[in-house]
C-alpha positions as CSV (number, residue, x, y, z in Angstrom):
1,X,0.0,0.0,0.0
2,X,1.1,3.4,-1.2
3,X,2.0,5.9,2.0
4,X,1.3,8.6,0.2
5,X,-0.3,9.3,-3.4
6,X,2.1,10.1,-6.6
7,X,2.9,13.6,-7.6
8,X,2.6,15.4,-11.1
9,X,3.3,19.0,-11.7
10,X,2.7,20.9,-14.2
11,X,5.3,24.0,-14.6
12,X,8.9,25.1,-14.4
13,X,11.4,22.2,-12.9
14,X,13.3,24.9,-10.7
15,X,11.3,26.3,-8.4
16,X,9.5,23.2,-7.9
17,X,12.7,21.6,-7.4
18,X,13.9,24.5,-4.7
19,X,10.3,24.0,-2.8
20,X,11.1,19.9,-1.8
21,X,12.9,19.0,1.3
22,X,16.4,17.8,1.1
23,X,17.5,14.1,1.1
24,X,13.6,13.4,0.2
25,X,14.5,11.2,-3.2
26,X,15.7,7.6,-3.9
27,X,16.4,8.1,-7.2
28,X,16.5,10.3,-10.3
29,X,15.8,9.8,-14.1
30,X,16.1,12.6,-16.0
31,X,15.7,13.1,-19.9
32,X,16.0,16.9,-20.5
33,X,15.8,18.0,-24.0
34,X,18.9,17.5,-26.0
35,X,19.3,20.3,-27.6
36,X,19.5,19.6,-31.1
37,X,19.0,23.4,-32.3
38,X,15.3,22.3,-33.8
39,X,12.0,21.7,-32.9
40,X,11.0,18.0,-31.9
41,X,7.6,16.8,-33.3
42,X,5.5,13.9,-34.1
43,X,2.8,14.1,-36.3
44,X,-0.2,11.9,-35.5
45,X,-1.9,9.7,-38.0
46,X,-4.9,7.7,-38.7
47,X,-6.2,5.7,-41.4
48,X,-9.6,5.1,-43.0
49,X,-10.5,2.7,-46.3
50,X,-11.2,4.1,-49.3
51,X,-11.1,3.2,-53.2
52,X,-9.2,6.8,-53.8
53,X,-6.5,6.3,-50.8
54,X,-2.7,7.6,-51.0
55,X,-1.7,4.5,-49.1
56,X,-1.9,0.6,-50.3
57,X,-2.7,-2.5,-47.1
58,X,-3.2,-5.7,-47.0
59,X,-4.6,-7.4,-50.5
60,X,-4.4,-4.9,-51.8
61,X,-6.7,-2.5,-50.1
62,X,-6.4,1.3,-50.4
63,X,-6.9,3.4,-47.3
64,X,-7.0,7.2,-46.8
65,X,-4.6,8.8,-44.6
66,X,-6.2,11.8,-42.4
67,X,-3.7,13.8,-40.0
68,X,-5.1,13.7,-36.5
69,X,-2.5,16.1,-35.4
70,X,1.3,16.7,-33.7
71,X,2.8,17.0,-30.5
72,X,6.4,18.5,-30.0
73,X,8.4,21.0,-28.1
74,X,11.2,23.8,-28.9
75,X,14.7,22.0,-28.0
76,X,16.9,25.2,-28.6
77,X,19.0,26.7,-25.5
78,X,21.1,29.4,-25.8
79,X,23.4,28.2,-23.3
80,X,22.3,25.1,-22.5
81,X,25.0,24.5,-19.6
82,X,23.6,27.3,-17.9
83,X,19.6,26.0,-18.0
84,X,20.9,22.7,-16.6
85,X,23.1,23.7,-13.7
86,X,20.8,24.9,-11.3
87,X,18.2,21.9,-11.5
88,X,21.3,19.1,-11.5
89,X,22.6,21.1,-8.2
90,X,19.0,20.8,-6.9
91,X,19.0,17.1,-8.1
92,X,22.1,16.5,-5.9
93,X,20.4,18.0,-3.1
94,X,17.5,16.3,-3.4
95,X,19.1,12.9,-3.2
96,X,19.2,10.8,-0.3
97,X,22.8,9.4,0.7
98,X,22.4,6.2,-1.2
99,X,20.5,8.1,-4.1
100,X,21.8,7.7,-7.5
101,X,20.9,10.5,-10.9
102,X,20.6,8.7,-14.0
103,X,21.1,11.5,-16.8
104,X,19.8,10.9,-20.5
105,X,21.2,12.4,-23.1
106,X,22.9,12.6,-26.6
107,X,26.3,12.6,-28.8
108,X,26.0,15.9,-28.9
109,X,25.9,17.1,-25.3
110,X,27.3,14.4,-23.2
111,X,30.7,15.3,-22.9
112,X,29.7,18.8,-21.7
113,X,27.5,17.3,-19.6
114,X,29.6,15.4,-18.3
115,X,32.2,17.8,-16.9
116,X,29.7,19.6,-15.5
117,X,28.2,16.6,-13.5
118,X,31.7,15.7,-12.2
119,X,32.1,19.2,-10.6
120,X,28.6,19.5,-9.1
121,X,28.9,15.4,-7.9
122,X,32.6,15.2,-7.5
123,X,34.7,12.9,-10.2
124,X,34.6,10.0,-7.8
125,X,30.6,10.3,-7.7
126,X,30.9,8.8,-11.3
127,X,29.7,5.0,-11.9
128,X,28.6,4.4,-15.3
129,X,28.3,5.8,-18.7
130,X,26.1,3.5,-20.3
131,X,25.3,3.4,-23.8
132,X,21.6,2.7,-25.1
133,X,22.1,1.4,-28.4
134,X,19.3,0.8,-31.1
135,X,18.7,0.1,-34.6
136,X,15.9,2.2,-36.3
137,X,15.7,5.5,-38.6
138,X,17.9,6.8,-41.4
139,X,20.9,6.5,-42.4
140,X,23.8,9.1,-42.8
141,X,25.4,8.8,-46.2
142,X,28.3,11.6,-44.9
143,X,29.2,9.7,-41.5
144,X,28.7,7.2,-39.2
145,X,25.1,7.1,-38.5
146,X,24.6,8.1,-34.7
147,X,22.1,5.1,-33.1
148,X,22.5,5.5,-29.6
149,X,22.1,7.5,-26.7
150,X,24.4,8.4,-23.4
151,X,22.9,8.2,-19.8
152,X,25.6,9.0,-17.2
153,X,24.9,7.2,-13.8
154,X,26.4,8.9,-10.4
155,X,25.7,8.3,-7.1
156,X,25.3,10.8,-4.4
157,X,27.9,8.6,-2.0
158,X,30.4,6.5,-4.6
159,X,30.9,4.7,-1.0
160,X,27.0,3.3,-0.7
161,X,24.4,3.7,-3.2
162,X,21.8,1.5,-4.0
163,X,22.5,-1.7,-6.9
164,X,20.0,-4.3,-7.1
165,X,22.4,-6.7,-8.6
166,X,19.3,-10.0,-8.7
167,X,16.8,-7.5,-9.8
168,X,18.2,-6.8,-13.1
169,X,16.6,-8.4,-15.9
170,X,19.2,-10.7,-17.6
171,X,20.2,-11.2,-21.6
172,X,20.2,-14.2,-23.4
173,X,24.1,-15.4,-24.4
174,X,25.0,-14.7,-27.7
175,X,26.3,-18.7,-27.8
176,X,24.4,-20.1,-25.3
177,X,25.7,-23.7,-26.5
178,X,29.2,-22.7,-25.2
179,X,27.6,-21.7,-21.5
180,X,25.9,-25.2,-20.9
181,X,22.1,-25.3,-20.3
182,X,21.3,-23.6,-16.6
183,X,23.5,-20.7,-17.9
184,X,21.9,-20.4,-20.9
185,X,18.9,-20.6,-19.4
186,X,19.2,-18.2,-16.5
187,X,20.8,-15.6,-18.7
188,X,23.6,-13.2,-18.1
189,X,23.7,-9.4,-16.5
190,X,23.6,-6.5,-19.0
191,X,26.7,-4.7,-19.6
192,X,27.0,-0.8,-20.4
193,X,25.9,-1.4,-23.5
194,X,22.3,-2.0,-23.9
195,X,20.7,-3.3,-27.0
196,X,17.0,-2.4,-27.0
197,X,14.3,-1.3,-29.5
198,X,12.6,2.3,-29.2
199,X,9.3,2.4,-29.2
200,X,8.1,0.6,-32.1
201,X,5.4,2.9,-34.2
202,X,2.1,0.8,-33.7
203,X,3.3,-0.5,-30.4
204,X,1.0,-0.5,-26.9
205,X,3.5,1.3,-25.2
206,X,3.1,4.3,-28.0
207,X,1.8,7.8,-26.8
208,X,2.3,10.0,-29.2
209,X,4.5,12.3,-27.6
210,X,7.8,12.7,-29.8
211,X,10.8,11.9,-27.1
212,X,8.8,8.8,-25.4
213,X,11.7,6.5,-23.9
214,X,11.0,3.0,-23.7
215,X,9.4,1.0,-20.8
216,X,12.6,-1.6,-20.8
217,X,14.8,1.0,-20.2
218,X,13.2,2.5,-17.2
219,X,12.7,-0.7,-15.5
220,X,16.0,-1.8,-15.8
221,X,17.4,1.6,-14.3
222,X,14.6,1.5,-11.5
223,X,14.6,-2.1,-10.5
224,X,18.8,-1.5,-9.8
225,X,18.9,1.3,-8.3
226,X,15.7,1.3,-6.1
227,X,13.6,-0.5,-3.7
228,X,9.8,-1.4,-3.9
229,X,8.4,1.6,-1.9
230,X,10.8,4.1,-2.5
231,X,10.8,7.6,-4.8
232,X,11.7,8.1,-7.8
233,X,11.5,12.0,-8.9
234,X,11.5,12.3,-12.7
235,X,11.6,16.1,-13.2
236,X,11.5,15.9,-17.4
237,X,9.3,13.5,-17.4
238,X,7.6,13.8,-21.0
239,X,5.5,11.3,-21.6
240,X,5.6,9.7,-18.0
241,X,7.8,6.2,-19.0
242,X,9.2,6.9,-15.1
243,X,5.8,6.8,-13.4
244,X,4.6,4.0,-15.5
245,X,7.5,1.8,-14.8
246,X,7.4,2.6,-11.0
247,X,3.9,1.8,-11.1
248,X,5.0,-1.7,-12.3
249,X,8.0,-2.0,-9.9
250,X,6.1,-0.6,-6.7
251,X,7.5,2.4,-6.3
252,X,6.6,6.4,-5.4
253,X,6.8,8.7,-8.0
254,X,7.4,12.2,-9.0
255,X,6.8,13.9,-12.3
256,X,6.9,17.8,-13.2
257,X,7.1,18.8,-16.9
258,X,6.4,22.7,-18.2
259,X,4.9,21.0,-21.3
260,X,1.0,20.9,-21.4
261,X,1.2,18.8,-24.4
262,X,3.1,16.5,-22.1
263,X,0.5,17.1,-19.1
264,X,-1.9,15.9,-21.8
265,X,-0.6,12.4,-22.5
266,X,0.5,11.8,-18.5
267,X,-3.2,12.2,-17.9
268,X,-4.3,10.0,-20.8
269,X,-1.7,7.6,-19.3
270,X,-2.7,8.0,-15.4
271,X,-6.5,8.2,-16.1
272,X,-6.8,4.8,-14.2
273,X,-4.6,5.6,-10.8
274,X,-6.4,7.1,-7.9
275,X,-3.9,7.7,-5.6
276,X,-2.2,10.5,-7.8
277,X,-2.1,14.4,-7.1
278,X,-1.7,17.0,-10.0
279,X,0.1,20.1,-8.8
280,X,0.4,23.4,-10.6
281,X,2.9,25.0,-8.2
282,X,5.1,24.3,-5.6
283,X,3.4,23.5,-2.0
């Protein structure tokens, strides 16, 4: 049973942030927007049969595509650095002493990022840079084609953080007949690389909402570095992956996002949880 409901705000990360108590958190996914120096978008679509459609199905049947409409966001920062700051030193604050921050991001940031996360978390802080690789999209004909993403794992105390080493999911061996049959069957931890699909297009997990991060993903990170019971703040939280994981897993959350298009899709996604609070301000 749930000691307290789960939380969603609805408005700047920040002061929200500022207004919770210290060491109050378990642990924290974030996902901020990458800036990519473009606005991210994903058009919605349905389809209805007709003899004068643009699109061809199965045996040949022709269907009419309508445009039901798009959700995105603006991912352009002028100095990006200087939005993040202030909400990662929250973030540290916020963490309990075994807390861990688990910080999604791209090619293109990370290494910024990085440097900055080793000064407000201390070098020794640092655990993991693990890569989440996939296979989907186009392909660059001028370079390597980028199909993965960076999320930087640090813990609040390198000394005693939270790692739920039996909890993990396990992979299947690559040649299982070399492992012998109670290996192979039992399967063997993930490394820092992890091979897993996005969110397939006419999959049940699919929201809409352009940047939605995959269920597998946030299970894995939870089930590690959490406990049944505990919180998990997600304070970019999109299209809620983090509170629909911890509603699998057991675990409190916490979600804010300034997006109402985002607000939009969490309640869609929530409508069937009752102990859940939307907030529009800090307490």
């Amino acid at each position: 049973m749930n000691i307290m409901p789960h939380k969603i705000y609805f408005g700047d990360n920040l002061p929200i942030l500022q207004s919770m108590p210290s060491e109050s958190v378990d642990l924290i996914y974030i996902d901020p927007p990458f800036n990519t120096g473009r606005s991210q978008s994903r058009t919605q679509i349905k389809t209805a049969q007709s003899e004068l459609g643009d699109r061809v199905g199965f045996q040949g049947k022709r269907y009419q595509t309508v445009k039901v409409g798009s959700r995105g966001y603006l991912d352009i920062f002028d100095d990006y650095l200087a939005f993040l700051e202030p909400r990662l030193v929250e973030a540290r604050r916020l963490l309990k002493s075994n807390g861990s921050l688990y910080f999604h991001i791209d090619y293109r940031e990370v290494h910024y990022c990085k440097v900055m996360l080793d000064d407000i978390f201390g070098r020794e802080s640092f655990l993991n840079e693990i890569i989440w690789a996939y296979d989907y999209g186009a392909r660059s004909k001028s370079k390597w084609p980028a199909k993965h993403d960076n999320i930087l794992w640090y813990a609040k105390d390198p000394g005693h953080y939270t790692f739920n080493l039996d909890a993990i999911d396990r992979i299947p061996y690559m040649a299982p007949g070399l492992v012998g049959k109670e290996k192979a069957e039992r399967g063997k931890t993930p490394t820092d690389t992890w091979w897993h699909t996005i969110v397939p297009t006419n999959g049940r997990e699919k929201t809409g909402y352009p940047t939605q991060k995959p269920l597998g993903i946030l299970r894995r990170i939870i089930a590690a570095s959490s406990n049944p019971g505990e919180v998990v703040l997600d304070f970019f939280a999109g299209s809620g992956t983090t509170g629909a994981a911890c509603l699998e897993l057991r675990r409190q959350f916490i979600l804010v996002d300034s997006n109402p298009q985002a607000i939009e899709v969490m309640r869609a996604r929530f409508a069937g949880v009752d102990d859940l609070d939307w907030l529009e301000q800090p307490l």
